[in-house]
C-alpha positions in Angstrom: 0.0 0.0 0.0 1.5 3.5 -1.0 2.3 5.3 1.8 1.1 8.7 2.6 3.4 10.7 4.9 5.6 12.6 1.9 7.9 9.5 1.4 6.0 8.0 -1.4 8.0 9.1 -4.2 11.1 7.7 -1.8 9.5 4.8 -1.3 8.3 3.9 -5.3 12.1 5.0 -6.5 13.4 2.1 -3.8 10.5 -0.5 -5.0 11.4 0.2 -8.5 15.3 0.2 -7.9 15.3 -3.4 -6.1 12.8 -4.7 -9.3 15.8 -4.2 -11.2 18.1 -5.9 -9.0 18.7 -9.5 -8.6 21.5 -11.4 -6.2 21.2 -12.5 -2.4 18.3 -11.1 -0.8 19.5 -9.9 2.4 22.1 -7.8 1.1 20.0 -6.4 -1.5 17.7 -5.6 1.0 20.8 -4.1 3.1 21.4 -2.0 0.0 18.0 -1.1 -1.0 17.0 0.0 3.3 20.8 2.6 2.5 19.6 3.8 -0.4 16.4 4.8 0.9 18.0 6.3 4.0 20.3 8.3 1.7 17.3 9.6 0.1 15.6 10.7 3.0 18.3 12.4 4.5 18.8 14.4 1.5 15.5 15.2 1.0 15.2 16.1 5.0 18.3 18.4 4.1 16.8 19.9 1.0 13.5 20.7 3.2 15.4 22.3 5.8 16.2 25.0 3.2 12.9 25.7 1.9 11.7 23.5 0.0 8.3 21.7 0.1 7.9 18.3 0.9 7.3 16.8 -2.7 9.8 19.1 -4.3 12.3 18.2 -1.8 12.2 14.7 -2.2 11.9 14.7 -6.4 15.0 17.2 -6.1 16.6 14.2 -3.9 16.0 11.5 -6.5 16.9 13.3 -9.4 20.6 14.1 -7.4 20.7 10.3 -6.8 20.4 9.6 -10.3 18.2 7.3 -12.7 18.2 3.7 -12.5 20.3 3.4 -15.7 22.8 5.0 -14.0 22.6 3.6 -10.2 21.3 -0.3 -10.5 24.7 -1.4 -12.3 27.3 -0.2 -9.5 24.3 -1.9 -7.0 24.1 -5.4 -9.2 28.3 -5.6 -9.5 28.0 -5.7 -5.3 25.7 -8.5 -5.7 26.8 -10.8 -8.3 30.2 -11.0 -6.4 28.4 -12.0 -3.4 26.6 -14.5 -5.3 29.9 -15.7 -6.6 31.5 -15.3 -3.1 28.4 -17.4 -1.3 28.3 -20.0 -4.3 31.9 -20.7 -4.3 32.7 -20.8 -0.3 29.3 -23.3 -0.3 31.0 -25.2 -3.2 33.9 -25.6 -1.2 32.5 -26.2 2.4 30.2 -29.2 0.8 33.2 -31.0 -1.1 35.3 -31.0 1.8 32.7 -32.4 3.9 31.4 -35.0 1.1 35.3 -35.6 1.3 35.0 -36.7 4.9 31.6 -38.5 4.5 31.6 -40.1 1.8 33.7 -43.8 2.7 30.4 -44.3 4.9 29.0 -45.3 1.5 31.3 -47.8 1.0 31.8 -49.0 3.9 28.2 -51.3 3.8 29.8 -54.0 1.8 33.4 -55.0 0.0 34.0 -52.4 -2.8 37.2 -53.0 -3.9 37.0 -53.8 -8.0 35.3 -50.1 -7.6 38.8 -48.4 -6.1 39.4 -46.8 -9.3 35.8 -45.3 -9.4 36.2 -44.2 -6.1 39.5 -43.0 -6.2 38.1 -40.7 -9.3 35.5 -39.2 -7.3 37.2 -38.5 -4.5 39.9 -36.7 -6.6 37.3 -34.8 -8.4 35.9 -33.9 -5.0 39.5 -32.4 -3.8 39.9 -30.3 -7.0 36.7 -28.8 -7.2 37.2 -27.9 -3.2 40.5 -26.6 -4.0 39.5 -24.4 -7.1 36.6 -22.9 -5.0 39.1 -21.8 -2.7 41.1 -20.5 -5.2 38.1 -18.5 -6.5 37.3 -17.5 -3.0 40.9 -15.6 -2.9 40.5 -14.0 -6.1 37.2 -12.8 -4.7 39.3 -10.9 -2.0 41.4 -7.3 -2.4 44.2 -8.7 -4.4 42.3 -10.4 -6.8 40.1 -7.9 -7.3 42.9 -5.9 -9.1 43.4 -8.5 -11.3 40.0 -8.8 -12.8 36.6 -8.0 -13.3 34.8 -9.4 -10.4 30.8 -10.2 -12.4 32.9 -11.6 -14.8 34.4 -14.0 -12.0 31.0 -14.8 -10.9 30.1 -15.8 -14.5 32.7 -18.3 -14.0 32.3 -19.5 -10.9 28.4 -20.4 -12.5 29.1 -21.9 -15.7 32.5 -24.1 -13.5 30.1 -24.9 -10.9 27.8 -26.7 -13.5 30.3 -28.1 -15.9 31.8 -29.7 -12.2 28.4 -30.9 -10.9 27.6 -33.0 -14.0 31.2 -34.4 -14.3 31.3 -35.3 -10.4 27.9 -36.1 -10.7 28.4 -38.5 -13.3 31.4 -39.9 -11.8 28.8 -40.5 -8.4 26.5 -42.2 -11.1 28.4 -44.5 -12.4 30.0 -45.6 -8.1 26.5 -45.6 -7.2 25.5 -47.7 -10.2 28.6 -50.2 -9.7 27.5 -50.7 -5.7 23.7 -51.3 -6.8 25.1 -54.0 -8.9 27.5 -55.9 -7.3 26.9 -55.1 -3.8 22.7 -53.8 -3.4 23.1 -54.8 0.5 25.7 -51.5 0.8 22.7 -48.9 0.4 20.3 -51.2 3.0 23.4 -49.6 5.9 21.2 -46.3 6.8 24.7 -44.2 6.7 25.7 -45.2 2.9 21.4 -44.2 2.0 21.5 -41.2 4.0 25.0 -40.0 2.4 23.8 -40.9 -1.0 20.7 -38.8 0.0 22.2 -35.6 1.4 25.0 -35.9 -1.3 22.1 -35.5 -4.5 20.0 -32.8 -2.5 23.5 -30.8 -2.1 24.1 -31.0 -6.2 20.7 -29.4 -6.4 21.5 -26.5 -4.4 24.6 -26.3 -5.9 23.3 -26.2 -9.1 20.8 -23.0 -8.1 23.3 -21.7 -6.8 25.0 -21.6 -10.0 22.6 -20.7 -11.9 21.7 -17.4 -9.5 25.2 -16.6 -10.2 24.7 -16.7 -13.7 21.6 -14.5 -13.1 23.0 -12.1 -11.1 26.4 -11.6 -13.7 24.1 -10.6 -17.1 25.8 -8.5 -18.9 22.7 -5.8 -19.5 21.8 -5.6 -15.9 25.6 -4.4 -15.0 25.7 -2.5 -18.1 26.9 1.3 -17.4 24.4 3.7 -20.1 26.4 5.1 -22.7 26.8 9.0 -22.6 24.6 10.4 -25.2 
């Protein structure tokens, strides 16, 4: 409902400002609750030396700018963090599927499926370790080395090119075990890794593709002068 206490044209500018904004939702809305604070305080200030209400806060918008001009500095702060969160969940799920995941095995003999297993869990170790290598170039020093939507692009089309290649590599250890040794999945731990470890590639997976999302190119786009 539109408010009716003088910050209406504030409050529509915010509303259509976040509609063009798309990464994690609390700090957009940490962004979005500054910006209208900003607004307000300059249009308190811009009362305070005579002007009316509405003027004051229309002069106040038009000083902040258009959303042309103001959305794309706004969306580069939240497709890093999308990147950021994506790659440091990334990580923190392949380390732990790292230390989880011999409870699968562990239901019955698996050794003609060593080579299987060994390939997973070497997959599992890079893509932990290149998460954490994205993670740094997230931080001050990598940030002078590249653009950091651009990284986030990355980190969502990696994320999905890794998820289908581990994935598949889970497949075919999962399929392997069904064949030669069903009883392994009847151990609760093995069913309930198996479980947790599919549901995690999901997330992972939106996650990526928010990342993608949030780096389009026309949404941190900067207008051209004209």
């Amino acid at each position: 409902m539109r408010r009716t206490d003088g910050h209406g044209a504030i409050d529509d500018y915010v509303a259509g400002l976040g509609r063009r904004l798309v990464g994690p939702a609390r700090l957009k809305a940490e962004l979005l609750a500054e910006a209208r604070d900003g607004l307000t305080d300059a249009a308190e200030a811009h009362e305070a030396g005579g002007l009316d209400p509405a003027a004051a806060r229309r002069r106040a918008i038009d000083e902040f700018g258009g959303y042309a001009a103001v959305a794309p500095a706004y969306q580069v702060e939240l497709a890093a963090a999308q990147g950021r969160s994506t790659a440091l969940i990334l990580a923190a799920a392949l380390v732990a599927l790292r230390l989880v995941a011999p409870l699968v095995w562990s239901g019955g003999d698996v050794a003609w499926v060593a080579s299987l297993v060994g390939a997973f869990d070497t997959l599992a170790v890079a893509g932990a370790l290149g998460a954490g290598a994205i993670l740094l170039a997230y931080g001050p020093a990598g940030r002078r080395l590249g653009d950091p939507v651009r990284l986030t692009r990355l980190v969502g089309r990696s994320t999905l090119v890794f998820l289908a290649v581990h994935g598949l590599a889970g497949v075919l250890v999962m399929a392997s075990v069904a064949v030669r040794a069903p009883a392994a999945f009847a151990w609760p731990p093995a069913l309930g890794v198996a479980v947790a470890m599919w549901l995690g590639y999901g997330f992972a997976a939106r996650c990526a593709w928010r990342c993608l999302r949030a780096a389009r190119p026309e949404l941190v786009a900067e207008p051209t002068p004209g």
